[in-house]
C-alpha positions in Angstrom: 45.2 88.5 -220.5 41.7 90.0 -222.6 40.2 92.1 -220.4 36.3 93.5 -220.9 36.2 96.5 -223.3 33.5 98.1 -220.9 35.5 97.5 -217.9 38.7 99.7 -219.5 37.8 101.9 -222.1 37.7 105.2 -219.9 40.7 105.1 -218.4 42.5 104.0 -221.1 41.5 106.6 -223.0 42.0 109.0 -220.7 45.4 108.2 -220.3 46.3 108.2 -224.4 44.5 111.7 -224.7 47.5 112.7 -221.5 49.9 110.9 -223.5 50.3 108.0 -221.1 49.2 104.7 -222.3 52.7 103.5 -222.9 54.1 104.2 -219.3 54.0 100.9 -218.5 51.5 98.9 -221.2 47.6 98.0 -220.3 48.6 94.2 -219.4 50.2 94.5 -216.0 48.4 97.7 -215.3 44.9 96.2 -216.0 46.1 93.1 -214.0 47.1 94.8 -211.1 43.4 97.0 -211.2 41.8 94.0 -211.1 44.0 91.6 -208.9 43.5 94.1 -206.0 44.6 92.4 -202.5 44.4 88.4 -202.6 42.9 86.6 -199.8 45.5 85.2 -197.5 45.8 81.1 -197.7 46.2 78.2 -194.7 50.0 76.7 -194.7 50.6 74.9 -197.7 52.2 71.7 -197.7 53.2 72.6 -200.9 54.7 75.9 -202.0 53.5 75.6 -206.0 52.7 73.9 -208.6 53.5 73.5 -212.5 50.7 71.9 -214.5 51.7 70.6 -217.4 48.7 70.9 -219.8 48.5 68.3 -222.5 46.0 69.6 -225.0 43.8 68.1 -226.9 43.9 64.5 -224.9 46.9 62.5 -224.9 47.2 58.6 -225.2 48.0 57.0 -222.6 48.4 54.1 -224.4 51.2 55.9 -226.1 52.7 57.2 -223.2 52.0 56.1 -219.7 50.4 52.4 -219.9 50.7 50.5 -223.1 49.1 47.2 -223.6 51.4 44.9 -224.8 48.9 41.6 -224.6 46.3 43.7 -226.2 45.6 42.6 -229.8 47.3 44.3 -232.0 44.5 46.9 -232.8 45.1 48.0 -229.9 48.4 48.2 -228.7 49.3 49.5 -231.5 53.0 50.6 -233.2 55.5 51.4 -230.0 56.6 48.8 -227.7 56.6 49.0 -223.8 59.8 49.9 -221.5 60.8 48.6 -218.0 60.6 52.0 -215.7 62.9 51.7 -212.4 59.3 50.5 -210.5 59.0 46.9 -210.8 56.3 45.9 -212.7 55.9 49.4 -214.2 56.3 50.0 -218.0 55.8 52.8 -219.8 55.8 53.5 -223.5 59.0 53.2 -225.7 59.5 57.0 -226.3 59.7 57.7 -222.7 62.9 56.8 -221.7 64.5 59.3 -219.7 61.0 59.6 -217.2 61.6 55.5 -217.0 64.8 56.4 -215.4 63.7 58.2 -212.9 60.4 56.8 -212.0 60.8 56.2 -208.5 60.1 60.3 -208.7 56.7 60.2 -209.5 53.3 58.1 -209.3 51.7 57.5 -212.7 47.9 57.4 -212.1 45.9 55.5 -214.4 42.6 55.3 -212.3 41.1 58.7 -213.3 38.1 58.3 -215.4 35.2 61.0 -216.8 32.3 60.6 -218.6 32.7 64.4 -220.3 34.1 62.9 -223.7 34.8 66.4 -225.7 37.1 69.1 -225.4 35.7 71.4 -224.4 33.9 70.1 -221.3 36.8 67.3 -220.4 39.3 70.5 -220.3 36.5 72.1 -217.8 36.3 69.1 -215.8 39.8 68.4 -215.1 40.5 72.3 -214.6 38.3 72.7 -212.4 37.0 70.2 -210.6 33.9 70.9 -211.5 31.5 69.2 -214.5 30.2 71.7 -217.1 26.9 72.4 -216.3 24.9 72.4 -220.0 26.6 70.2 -222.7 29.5 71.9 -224.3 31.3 71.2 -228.0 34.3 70.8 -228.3 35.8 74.2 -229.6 33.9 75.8 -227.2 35.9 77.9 -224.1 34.0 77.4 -221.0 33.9 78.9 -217.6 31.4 77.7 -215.1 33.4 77.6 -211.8 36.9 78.9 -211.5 40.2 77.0 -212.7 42.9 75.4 -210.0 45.0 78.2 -211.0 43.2 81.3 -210.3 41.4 79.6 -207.1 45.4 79.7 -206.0 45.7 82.5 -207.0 43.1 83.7 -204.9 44.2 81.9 -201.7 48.0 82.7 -201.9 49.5 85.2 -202.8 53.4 85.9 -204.5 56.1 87.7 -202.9 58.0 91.2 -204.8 54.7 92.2 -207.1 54.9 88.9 -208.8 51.4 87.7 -209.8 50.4 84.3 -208.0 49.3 82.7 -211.5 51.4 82.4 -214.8 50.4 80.3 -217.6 52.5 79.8 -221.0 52.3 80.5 -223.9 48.3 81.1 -223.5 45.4 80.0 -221.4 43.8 76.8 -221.2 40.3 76.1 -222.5 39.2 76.5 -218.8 42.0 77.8 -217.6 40.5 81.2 -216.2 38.6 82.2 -212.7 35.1 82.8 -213.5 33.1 84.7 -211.1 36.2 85.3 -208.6 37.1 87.7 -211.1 39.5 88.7 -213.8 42.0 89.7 -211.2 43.0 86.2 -210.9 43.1 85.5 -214.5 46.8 84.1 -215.2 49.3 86.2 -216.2 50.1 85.1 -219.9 53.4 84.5 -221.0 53.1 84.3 -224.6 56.9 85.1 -225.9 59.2 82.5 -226.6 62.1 82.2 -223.9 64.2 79.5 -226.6 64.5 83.6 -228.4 67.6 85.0 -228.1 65.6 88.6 -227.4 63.5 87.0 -225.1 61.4 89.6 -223.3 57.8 89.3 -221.0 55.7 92.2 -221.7 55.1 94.0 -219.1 58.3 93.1 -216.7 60.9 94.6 -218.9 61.6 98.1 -219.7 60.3 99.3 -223.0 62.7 99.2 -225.9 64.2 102.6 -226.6 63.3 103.5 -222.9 66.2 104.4 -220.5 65.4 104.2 -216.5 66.3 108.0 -216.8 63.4 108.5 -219.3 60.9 106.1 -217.4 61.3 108.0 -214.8 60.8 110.7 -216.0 57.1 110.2 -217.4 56.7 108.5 -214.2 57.0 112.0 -212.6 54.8 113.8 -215.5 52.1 111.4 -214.6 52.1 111.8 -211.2 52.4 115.9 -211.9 49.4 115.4 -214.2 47.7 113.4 -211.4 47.9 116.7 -208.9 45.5 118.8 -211.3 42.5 119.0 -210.3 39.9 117.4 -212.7 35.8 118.2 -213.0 35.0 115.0 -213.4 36.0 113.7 -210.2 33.5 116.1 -208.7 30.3 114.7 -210.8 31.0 111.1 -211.1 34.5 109.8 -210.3 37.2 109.5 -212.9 38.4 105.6 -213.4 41.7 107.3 -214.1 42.1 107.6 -210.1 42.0 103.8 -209.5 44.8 103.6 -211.4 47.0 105.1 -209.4 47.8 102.6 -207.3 48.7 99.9 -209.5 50.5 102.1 -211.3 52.7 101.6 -208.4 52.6 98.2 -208.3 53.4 98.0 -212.0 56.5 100.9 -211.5 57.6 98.6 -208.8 57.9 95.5 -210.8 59.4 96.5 -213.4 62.0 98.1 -211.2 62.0 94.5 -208.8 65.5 92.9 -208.9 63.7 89.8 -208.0 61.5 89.7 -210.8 63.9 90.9 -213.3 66.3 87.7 -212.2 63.2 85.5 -212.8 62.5 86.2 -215.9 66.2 86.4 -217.1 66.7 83.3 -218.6 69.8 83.9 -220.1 71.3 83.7 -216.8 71.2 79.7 -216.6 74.2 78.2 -217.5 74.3 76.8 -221.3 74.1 72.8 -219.6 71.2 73.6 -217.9 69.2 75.7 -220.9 70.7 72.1 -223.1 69.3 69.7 -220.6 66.0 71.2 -220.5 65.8 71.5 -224.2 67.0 74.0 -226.8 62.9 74.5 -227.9 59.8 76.7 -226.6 58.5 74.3 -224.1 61.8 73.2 -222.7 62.4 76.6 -222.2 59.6 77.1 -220.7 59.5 74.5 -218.0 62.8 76.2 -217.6 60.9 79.4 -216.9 58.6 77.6 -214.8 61.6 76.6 -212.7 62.9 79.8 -212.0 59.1 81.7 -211.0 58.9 78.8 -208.6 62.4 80.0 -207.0 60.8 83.1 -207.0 57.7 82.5 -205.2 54.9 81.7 -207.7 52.4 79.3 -206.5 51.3 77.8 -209.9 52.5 78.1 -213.5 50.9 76.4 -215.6 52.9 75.1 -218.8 49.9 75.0 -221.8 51.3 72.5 -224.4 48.6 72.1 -227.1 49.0 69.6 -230.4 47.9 66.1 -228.5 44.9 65.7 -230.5 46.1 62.9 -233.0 42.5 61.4 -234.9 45.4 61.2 -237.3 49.5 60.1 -237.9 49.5 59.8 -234.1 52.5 57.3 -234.3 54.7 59.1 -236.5 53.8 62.4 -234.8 54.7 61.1 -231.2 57.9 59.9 -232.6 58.9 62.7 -233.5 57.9 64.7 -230.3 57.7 62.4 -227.5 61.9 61.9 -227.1 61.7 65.8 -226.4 59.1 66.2 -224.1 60.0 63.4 -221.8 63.5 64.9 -221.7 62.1 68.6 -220.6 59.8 66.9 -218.1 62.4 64.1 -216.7 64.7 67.2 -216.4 62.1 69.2 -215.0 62.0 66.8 -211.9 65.5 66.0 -211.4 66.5 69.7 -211.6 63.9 70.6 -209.1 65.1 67.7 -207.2 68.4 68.4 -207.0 68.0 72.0 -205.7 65.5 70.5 -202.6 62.8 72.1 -204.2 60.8 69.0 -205.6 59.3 68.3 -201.8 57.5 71.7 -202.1 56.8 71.8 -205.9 54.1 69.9 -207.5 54.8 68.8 -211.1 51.5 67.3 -213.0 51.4 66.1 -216.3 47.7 65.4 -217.5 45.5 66.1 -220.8 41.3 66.2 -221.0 41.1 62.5 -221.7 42.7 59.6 -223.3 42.1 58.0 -225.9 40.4 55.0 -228.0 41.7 51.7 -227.2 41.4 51.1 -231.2 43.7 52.4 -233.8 41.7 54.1 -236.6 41.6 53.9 -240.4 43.9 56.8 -239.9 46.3 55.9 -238.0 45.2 57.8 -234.8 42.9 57.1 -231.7 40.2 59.6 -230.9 38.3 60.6 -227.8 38.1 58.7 -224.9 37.6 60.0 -221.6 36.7 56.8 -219.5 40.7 56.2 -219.1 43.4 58.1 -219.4 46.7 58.6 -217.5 48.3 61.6 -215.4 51.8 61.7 -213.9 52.1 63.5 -210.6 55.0 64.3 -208.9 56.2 66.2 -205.9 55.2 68.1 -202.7 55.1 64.4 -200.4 54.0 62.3 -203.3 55.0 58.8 -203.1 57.3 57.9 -206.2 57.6 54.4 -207.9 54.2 53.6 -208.0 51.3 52.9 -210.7 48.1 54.5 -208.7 45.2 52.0 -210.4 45.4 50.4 -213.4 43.2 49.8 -216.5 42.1 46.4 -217.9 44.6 44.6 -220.7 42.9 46.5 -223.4 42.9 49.7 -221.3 39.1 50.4 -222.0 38.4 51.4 -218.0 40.1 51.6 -214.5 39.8 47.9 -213.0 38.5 48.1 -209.3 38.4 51.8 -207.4 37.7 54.8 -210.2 38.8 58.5 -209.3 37.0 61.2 -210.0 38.2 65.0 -211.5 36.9 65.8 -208.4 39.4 63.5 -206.3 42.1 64.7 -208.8 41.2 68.4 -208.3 41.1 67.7 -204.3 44.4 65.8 -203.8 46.1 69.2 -206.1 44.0 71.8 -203.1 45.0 69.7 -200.5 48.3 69.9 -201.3 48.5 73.7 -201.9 47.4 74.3 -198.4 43.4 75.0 -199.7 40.2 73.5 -198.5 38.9 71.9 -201.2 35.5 72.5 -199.2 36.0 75.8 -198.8 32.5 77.9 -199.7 33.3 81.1 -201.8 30.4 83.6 -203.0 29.5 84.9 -206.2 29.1 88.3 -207.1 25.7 87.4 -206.6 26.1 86.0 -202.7 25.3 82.6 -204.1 27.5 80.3 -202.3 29.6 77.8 -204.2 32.4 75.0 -203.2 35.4 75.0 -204.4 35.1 70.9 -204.9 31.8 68.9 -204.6 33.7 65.8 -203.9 36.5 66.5 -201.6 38.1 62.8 -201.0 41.8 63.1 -202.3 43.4 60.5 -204.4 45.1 58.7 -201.2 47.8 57.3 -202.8 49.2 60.1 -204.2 49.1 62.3 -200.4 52.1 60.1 -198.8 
């Protein structure tokens, strides 16, 4: 995670002038200074969540409700597929989810009027519309993302921060005034990698436990003396101290080295999931559920296509849909998929007209999200678009309702009022009504 230059640079370099900086590496320590203690959370009805973030605004036209009567401008190249729901198709390319679709709701009601990236990914982050018009490059944070607002309200068991996300962080992905204590913890090495390692977890290279201990104990020595500035102003290098610990004790947890070793999963299960980075990933996301994480999110960027979009999704959708079918029946089969949410959503969808270029842009007034898990009712369409898919026919949700239903779930008050630095007093969600069909 980037952390503020101003907030760090004393005792950081106060610890490479005493030789210590590469104890245990800034990330987790920095994480840990900031995370502090989490504020305990109501019971959850479910125990996590795995967001599947779909970057850039994926079609749901190519995905999760083609338009076969549409003219052909519209519907475009791929042809639809019979799911296991009655009356429920689904795009060509999707074959393994069709299989299974009494699993999980598709929900095509969900409409915005924020039609860029960088205030759709706000939106459906958050809950929460920008609040000053945005471009589309742009990185935003006016209100805290689902993520680190979990992160604030439940915490993980062995050291085990309460927020991952992989490989990176979402536009809006981030937690805004609660602080960069609830930041995710990044993920950002590839677990397909035969020397897959997560900074921070794993032991430097070249660094026995003997040795590691060992500067532990000079550390902690060099802690003992006595030092002049703590008598004028403080030394930052004190406040350290005690997520040092908390770092020490990770990378010496059992449970979190298990979680992060991959390599334990037997060779039909690493296959099923995908021999790539994101398969291996949602693997990953598997195993720091078992482990106690409350949400992971799973950052899969490239669905922009303005361009190529039906050679491209060709070529990638027969993969994805096999990680994220796999995803659900694995979690499934272990009894875990009751208490696990899996969500699949971009910013927006996209144009109901092909382009000159063989792709669809922006188009945020329909788009599609799959939702599975934690009490959802599976087999069902939630809403549905008109034959050209331009709009959600009758009842619209909201991000807000989207956002909601996800809180709701966890356990959190989506009304809940938290304070600002400032003591200016801010709900979580303006609109707290749930998306009913989706709460069982």
């Amino acid at each position: 995670m980037t952390l503020h230059k101003d907030r760090l640079n004393v005792s950081r370099r106060d610890c490479l002038k005493l030789g210590l900086g590469a104890l245990l590496g800034g990330g987790l320590v920095d994480m840990f200074r900031l995370r502090a203690h989490a504020t305990g959370a109501s019971p959850a009805v479910a125990r996590s969540c795995i967001l599947i973030w779909m970057d850039g605004g994926p079609t749901h036209y190519e995905t999760f409700d083609p338009k076969p009567n549409a003219p052909s401008e519209i519907r475009g190249a791929f042809q639809p597929i019979q799911t296991r729901t009655t009356g429920v198709q689904v795009s060509q390319h999707m074959q393994r989810l069709a299989s299974i679709s009494d699993k999980y709701a598709i929900v095509r009601s969900i409409r915005h009027d924020q039609g860029n990236h960088g205030a759709g990914n706000h939106y459906m982050m958050t809950g929460a519309p920008p609040r000053i018009p945005v471009g589309c490059g742009a990185f935003v944070s006016f209100h805290p993302s689902m993520g680190s607002v979990t992160a604030h309200e439940r915490s993980a068991p062995n050291g085990l921060p309460s927020y991952f996300s992989m490989p990176s962080m979402s536009r809006s992905g981030g937690p805004n005034f609660l602080g960069a204590r609830f930041a995710p913890f990044i993920v950002d090495d590839n677990p397909n990698s035969p020397d897959f390692r997560v900074r921070d977890v794993a032991l430097p290279r070249g660094l026995s436990e003997g040795r590691f201990d060992s500067r532990r104990q000079v550390r902690r020595e060099v802690d003992r003396l006595e030092r002049i500035l703590d008598r004028e102003a403080g030394d930052p290098v004190n406040a350290l101290d005690e997520h040092y610990q908390q770092g020490y004790n990770l990378v010496r947890s059992r449970e979190a080295q298990a979680a992060f070793d991959i390599s334990g999963e037997p060779e039909r299960v690493r296959d099923a999931y995908g021999r790539n980075p994101m398969g291996q990933r949602a693997l990953l996301a598997r195993r720091l559920v078992e482990a106690g994480v409350p949400f992971i999110t799973l950052y899969d960027g490239g669905w922009d296509h303005h361009t190529n979009l039906f050679n491209s999704l060709a070529q990638r959708l027969p993969a994805w849909d096999a990680t994220v079918a796999t995803l659900i029946q694995d979690l499934d089969q272990r009894g875990m998929l009751a208490s696990t949410m899996v969500i699949a959503l971009g910013e927006f969808g996209r144009t109901p007209t092909v382009n000159r270029d063989a792709g669809r842009d922006h188009w945020s007034n329909s788009m599609s999200v799959l939702f599975a898990g934690a009490g959802t009712p599976g087999g069902q369409a939630v809403g549905a678009t008109d034959v050209r898919g331009y709009a959600p026919v009758g009842h619209a949700n909201s991000p807000e309702n989207f956002v909601s239903t996800i809180y709701l779930k966890l356990g959190i008050d989506p009304g809940k009022i938290l304070f600002t630095p400032q003591g200016r007093p801010t709900h979580l969600v303006s609109e707290t009504e749930p998306i009913r069909e989706l709460m069982g």
